[in-house]
Backbone as JSON, one array per atom type, in Angstrom:
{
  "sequence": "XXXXXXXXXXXXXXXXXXXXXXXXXXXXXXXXXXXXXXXXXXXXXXXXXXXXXXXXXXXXXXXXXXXXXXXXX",
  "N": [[1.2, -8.9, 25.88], [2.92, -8.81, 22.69], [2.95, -5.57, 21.0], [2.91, -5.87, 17.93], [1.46, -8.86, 17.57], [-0.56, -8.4, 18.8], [-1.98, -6.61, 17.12], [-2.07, -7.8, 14.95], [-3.96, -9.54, 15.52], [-6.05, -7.9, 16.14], [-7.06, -6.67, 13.92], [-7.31, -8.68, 12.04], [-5.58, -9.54, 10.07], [-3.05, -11.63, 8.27], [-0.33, -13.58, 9.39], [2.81, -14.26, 7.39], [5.02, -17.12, 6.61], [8.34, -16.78, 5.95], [11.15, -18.23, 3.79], [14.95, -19.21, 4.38], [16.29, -18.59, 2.06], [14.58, -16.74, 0.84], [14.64, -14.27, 2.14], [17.5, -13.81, 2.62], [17.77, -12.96, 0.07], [16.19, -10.66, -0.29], [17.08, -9.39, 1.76], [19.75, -8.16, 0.09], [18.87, -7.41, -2.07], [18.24, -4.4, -1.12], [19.87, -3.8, -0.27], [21.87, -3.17, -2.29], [21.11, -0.89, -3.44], [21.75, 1.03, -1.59], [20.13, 0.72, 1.22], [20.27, -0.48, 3.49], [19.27, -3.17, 5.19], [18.45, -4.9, 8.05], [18.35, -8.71, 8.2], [16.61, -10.33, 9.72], [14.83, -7.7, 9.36], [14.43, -7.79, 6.78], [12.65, -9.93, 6.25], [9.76, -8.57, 6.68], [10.08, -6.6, 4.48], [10.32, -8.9, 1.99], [7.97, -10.03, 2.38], [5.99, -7.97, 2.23], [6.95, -7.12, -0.55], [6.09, -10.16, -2.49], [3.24, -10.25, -1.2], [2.23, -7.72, -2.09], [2.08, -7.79, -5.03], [-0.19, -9.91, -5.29], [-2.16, -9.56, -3.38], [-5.03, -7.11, -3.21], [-5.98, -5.56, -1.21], [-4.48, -3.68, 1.64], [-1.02, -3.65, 2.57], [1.04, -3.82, 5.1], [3.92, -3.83, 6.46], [6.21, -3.8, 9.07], [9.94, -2.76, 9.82], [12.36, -3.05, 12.1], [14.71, -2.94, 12.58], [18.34, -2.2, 11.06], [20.88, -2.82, 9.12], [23.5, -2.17, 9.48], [24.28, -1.99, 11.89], [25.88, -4.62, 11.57], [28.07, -3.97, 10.14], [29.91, -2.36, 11.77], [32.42, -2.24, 13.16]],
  "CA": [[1.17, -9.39, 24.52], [3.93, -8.22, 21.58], [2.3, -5.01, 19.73], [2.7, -6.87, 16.69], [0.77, -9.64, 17.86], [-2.13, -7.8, 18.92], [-2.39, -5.4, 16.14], [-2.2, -8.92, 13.58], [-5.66, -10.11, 15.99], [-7.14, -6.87, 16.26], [-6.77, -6.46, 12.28], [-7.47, -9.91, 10.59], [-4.46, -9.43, 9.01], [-2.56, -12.61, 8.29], [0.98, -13.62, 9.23], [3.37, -15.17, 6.59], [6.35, -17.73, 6.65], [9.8, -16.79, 4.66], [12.5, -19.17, 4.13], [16.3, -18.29, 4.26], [16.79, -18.11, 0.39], [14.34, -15.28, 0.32], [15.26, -13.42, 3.33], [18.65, -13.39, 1.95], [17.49, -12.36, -1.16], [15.51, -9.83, -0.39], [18.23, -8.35, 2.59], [20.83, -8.18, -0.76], [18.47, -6.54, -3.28], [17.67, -2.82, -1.1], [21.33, -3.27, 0.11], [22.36, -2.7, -3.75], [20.24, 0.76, -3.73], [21.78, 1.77, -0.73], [19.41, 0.62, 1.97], [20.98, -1.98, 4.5], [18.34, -3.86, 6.51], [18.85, -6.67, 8.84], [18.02, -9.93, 8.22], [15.34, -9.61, 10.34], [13.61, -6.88, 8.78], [14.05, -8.16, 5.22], [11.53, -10.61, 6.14], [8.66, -7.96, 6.39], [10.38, -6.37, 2.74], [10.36, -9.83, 1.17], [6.27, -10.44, 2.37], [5.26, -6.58, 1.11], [7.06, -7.37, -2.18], [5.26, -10.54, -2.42], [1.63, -9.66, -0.89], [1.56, -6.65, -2.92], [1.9, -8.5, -6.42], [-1.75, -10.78, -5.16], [-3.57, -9.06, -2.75], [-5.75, -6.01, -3.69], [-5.54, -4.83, -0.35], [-3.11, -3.04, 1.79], [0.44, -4.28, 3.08], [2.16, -3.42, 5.64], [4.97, -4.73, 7.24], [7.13, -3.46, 10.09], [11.1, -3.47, 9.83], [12.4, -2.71, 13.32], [16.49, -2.62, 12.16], [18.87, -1.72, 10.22], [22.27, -3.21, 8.63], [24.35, -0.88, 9.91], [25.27, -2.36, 13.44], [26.78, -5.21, 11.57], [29.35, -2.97, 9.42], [30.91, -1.76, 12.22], [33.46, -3.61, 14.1]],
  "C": [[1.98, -8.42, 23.65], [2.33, -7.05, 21.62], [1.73, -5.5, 18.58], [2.32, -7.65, 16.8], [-0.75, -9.62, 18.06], [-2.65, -7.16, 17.87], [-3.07, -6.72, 14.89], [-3.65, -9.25, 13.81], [-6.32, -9.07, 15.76], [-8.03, -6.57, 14.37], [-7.56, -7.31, 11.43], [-6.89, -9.81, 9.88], [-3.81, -10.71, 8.97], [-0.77, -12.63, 8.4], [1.43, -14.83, 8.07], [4.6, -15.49, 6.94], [6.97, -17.37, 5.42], [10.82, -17.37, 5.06], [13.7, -18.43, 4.02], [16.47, -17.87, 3.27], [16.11, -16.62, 0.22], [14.64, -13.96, 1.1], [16.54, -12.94, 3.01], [18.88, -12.76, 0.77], [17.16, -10.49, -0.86], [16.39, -8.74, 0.91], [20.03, -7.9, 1.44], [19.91, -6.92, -1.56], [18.33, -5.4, -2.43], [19.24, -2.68, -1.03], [22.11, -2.53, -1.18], [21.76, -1.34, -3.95], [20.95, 1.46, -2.22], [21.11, 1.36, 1.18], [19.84, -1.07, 2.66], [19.96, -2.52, 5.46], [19.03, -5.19, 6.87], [18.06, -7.61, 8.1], [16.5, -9.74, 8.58], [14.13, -9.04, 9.64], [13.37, -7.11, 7.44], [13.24, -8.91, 5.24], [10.11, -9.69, 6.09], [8.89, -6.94, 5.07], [10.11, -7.45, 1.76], [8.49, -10.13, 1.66], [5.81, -9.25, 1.19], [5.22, -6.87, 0.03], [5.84, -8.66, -2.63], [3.87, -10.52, -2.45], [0.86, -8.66, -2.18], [1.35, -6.98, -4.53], [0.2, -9.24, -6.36], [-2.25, -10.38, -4.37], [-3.88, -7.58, -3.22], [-6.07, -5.23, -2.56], [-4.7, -3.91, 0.11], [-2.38, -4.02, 2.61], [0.69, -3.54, 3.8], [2.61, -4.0, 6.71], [5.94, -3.3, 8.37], [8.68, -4.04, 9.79], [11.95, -2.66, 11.34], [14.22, -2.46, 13.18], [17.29, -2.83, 11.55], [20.5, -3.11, 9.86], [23.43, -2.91, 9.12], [25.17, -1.59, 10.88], [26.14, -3.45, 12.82], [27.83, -5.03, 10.86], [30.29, -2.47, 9.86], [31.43, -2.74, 13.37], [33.44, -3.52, 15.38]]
}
């Protein structure tokens, strides 16, 4: 079983769906500060942001890679 799969059961933590618009969004806005994430990982940046505005809990997301590899030719 994934890590991240088990850890979500072990937890009672909930997984969330993000569509392309925000994924894209949210892999543009760190890129502007500097901070290039994949695709990918902007989906667990675009939940945090999210989550952390309405739950009173804690967040946390996993981003597993970077921007980088696709910069270079």
């Amino acid at each position: 079983m994934p890590a991240g799969l088990d850890a979500l059961w072990r937890s009672g933590g909930t997984a969330v769906a993000v569509d392309d618009e925000a994924i894209m969004a949210e892999h543009r806005r760190p890129a502007a500060e500097g901070l290039l994430l994949e695709p990918s990982s902007a989906v667990a940046s675009a939940v945090v942001r999210a989550q952390a505005r309405t739950s009173g809990g804690l967040v946390v997301a996993v981003g597993t890679a970077t921007g980088l590899k696709g910069l270079v030719g």
